[in-house]
Every structure is written in structure tokens, then in C-alpha cells.
C-alpha positions as CSV (number, residue, x, y, z in Angstrom):
1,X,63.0,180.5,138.4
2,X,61.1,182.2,135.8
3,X,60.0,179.6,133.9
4,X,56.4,180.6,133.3
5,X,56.2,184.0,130.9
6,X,52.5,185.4,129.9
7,X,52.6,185.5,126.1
8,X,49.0,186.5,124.4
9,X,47.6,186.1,127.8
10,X,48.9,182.4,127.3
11,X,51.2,181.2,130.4
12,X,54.0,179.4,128.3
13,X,56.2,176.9,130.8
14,X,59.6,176.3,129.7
15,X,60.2,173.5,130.5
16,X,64.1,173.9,130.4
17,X,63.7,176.2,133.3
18,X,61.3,174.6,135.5
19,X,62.6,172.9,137.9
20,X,59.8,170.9,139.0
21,X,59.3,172.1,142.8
22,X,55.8,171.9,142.3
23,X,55.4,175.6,143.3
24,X,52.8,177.0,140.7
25,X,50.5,173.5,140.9
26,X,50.2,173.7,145.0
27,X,49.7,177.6,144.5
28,X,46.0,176.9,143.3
29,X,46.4,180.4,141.5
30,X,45.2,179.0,137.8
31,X,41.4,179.2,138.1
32,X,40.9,177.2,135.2
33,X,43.2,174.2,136.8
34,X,45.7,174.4,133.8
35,X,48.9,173.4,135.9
36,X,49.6,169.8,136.0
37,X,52.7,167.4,136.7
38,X,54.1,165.4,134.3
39,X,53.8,161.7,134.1
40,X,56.5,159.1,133.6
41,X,59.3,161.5,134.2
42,X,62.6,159.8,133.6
43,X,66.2,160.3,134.6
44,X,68.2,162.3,134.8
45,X,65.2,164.7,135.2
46,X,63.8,163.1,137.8
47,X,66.4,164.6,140.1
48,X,65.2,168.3,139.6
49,X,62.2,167.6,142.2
50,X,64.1,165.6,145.0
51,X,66.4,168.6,145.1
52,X,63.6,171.4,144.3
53,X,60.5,169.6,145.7
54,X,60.2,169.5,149.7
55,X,57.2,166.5,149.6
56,X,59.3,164.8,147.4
57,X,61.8,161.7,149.3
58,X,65.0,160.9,148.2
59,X,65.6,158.0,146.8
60,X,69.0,157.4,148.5
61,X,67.7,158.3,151.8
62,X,64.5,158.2,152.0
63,X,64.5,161.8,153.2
64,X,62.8,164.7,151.6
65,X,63.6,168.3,151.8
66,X,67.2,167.3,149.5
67,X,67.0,164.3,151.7
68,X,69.6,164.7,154.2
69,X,69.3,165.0,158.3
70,X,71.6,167.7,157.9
71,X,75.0,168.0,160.0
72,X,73.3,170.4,162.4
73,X,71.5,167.7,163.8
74,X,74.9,166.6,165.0
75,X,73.9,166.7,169.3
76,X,71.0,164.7,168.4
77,X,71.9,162.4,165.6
78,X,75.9,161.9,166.9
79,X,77.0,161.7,162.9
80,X,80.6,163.1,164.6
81,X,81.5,163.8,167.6
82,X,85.6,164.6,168.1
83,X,86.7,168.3,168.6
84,X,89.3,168.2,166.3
85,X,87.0,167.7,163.0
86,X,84.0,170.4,161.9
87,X,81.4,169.4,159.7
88,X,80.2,172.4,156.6
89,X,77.3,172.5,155.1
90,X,77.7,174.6,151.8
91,X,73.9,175.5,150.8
92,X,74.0,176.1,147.3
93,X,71.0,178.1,145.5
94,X,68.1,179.8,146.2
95,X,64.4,180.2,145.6
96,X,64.3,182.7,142.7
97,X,68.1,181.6,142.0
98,X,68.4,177.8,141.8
99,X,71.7,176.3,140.6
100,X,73.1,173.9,138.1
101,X,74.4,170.8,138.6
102,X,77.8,172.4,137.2
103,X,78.7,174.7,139.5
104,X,77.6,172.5,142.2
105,X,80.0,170.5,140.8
106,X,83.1,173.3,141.0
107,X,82.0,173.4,144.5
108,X,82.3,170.0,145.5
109,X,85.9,169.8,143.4
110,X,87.7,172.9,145.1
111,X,86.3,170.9,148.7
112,X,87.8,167.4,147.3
113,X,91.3,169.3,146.7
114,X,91.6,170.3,150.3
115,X,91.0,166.6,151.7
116,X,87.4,166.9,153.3
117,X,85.5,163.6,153.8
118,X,81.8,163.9,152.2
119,X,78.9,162.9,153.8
120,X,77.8,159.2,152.8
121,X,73.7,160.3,154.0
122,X,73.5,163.1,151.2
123,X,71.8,163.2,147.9
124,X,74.2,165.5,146.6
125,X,77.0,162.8,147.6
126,X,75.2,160.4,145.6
127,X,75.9,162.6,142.2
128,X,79.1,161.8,142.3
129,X,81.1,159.5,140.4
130,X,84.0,159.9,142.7
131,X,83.9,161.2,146.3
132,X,88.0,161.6,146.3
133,X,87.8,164.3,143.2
134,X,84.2,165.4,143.8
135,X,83.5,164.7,140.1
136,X,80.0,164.2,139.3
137,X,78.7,161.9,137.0
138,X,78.1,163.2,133.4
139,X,74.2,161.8,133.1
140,X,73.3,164.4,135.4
141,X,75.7,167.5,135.0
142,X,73.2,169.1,132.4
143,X,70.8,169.3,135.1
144,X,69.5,172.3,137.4
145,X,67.5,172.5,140.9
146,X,66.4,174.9,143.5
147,X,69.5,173.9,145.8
148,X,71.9,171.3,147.0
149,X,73.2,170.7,150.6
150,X,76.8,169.9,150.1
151,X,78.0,168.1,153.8
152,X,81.6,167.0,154.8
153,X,84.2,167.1,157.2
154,X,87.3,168.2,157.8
155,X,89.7,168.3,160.4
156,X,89.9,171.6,162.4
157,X,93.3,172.8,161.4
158,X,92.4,172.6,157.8
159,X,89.7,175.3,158.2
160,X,91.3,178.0,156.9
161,X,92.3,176.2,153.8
162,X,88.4,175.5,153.0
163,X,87.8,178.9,153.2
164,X,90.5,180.1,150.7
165,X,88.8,177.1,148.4
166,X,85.5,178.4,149.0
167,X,86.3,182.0,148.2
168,X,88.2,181.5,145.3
169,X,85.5,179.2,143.7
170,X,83.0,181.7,144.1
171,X,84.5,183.6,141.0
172,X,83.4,180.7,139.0
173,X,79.4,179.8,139.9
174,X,76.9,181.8,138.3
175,X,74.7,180.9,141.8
176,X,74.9,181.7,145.8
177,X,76.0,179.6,148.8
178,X,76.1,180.0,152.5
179,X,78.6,178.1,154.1
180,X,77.4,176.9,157.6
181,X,80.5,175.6,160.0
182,X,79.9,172.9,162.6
183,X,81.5,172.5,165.7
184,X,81.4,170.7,168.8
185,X,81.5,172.5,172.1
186,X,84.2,172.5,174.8
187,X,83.3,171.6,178.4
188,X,84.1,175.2,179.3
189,X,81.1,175.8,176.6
190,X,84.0,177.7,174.4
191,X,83.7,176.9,170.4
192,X,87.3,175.8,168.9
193,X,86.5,176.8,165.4
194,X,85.7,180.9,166.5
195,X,89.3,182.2,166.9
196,X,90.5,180.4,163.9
197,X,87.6,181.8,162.0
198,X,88.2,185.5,163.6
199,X,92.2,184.7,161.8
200,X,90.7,184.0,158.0
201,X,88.6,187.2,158.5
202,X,84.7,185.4,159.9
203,X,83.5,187.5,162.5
204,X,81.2,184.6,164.8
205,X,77.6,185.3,164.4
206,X,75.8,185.3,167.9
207,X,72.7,184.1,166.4
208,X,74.4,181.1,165.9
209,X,72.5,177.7,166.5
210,X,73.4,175.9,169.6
211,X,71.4,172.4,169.9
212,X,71.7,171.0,173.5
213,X,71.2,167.2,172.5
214,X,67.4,167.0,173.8
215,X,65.8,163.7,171.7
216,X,69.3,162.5,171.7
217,X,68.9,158.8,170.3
């Protein structure tokens, strides 16, 4: 994130960079053992390492890694399961790139404004003041972490609409996202959300991930 700069041979942290994922303490790279955490970090803050810092759990779920089973668990984990509805997952951020609580915010308002239903089991969820506007609350909106996982779902013939949304609010972020799309599978094994992808311009990937349900609950 580039928090750390080398002044006088000094590493100076700034600390309204960092983002507290723990990266340059694990490293071991200091041979005089300068890096250290913290103590008593309070909130807001405290959110910068459940979203930055895999070996940190989420409060919420219990869950580290941004605390979510994610919605591409779906075969095994059965969090929907009706042909007519896809689940996205809009990864927001990057190692090197991170993203602030603001944009994720723009995100997660242009998604609201077409109709799609959040996931309950996500941390980034859990920012929100109010899951019907996708307005997240103001003790947190100053904040900035490695990446979010934004989850919903939305019925199948709305699709196209999400993308426009998505597309258009990606003039307005100053961070990257990968929007992953899914679906269940026919019994003829076809995908219903691939043609109407193919219409809005999304060639289908065949490197795709296909889980078969094995550890099914």
C-alpha cells in the first residue's frame, strides 16, 4: 500500500496508509525486530485488519479471510439454489491497490438501485446502515482496506441491468473490482446466465469454476 518509505535510512510507517494486514511484521525482513502491532486498537480502525488481515476472524461471522464462505461455495453450502436468481460477488481491491470504504460504498449503492438482495453472512453487509440503499454507516466511511467481497442476488432477468450499474460506477472508484457471476446449472449441464451474458457483451470464460457439490452438508 505503500505505507512504509525509507527516510535517512529510517523506515517511517504512515500510519494513514497502513492498513494493518500484518504483511511487513510476518515478513521477518527487519533484522533488528522493529515492526510491531499496535495495542488496544479501537473502532472504526479495527476494521482495516478483518478486511486486510487473512488470520484475523470476523467479528460478525466468525470467519477470516473478509469473513464470508463466499457465494461460490453455493453446491456445497446450498445459500440458493433456484435457476432463476444468480448470486455476484464484486471483489473490490487489490494487494498493492486496496480500496476505501467510499467507493466500496458507490458500489454497493448503484447494486441497491437495481433491486439485488445482499448477503446477510458478509462483513461488508454488516457496514451498512441500510441494506435497501446500500448506504454505509458514517463511523466507518473514512476508512480503507486491502478488499471487500460485496455478495447478493438478483434475479436472472435483471442481469443485464447489474452490469450497466457496474460499468457506469466504475467511472467513479479510484480502485479495481472483478465481478464474479453465479449460477446454477441445468440438468442438461447448460449455464442460463452465458447467453444473456454473450447479449451485454461477456464472452463466458472456460476456466470458469464448476463445483460438483462433493462435502455437500
Amino acid at each position: 500500500m505503500g505505507a512504509i518509505s525509507i527516510f535517512n535510512k529510517k523506515a517511517i510507517i504512515n500510519a494513514n496508509e497502513c492498513i494493518d494486514c500484518g504483511v511487513c511484521l510476518r515478513l521477518g525482513v527487519c533484522e533488528y525486530d522493529a515492526f510491531f502491532m499496535e495495542e488496544n486498537i479501537k473502532w472504526p480502525r479495527t476494521l482495516r485488519a478483518i478486511f486486510s488481515d487473512p488470520l484475523v476472524l470476523s467479528e460478525e461471522t466468525k470467519i477470516s479471510g473478509r469473513g464470508t464462505e463466499e457465494m461460490k461455495t453455493n453446491d456445497v453450502t446450498d445459500r440458493f439454489n433456484d435457476v432463476n436468481y444468480i448470486g455476484l460477488s464484486i471483489d473490490i481491491g487489490r494487494p498493492n491497490v486496496g480500496c476505501s470504504i467510499k467507493d466500496v460504498e458507490k458500489i454497493t449503492q448503484a447494486l441497491a438501485q437495481v433491486g439485488v438482495e445482499f448477503e446477510k453472512n458478509n462483513p461488508t453487509t454488516s457496514l451498512m446502515k441500510d441494506v435497501k440503499t446500500g448506504c454505509i454507516k458514517e463511523e466507518v466511511i473514512e476508512e480503507k482496506v486491502l478488499s471487500c467481497v460485496v455478495e447478493c442476488i438478483v434475479s436472472i432477468d435483471r442481469i443485464s441491468e447489474v452490469i450497466d450499474a457496474l460499468k457506469a460506477v466504475g467511472e467513479k472508484v479510484n480502485t479495481v473490482y472483478s465481478v464474479g457471476v453465479i449460477s446454477k446449472v441445468n440438468d442438461d449441464l447448460s449455464i442460463p446466465v452465458v447467453s444473456i451474458m454473450g447479449k451485454v457483451g461477456i464472452s463466458f470464460s472456460p476456466d470458469g469454476k464448476t463445483n460438483v457439490g462433493l462435502g455437500r452438508k
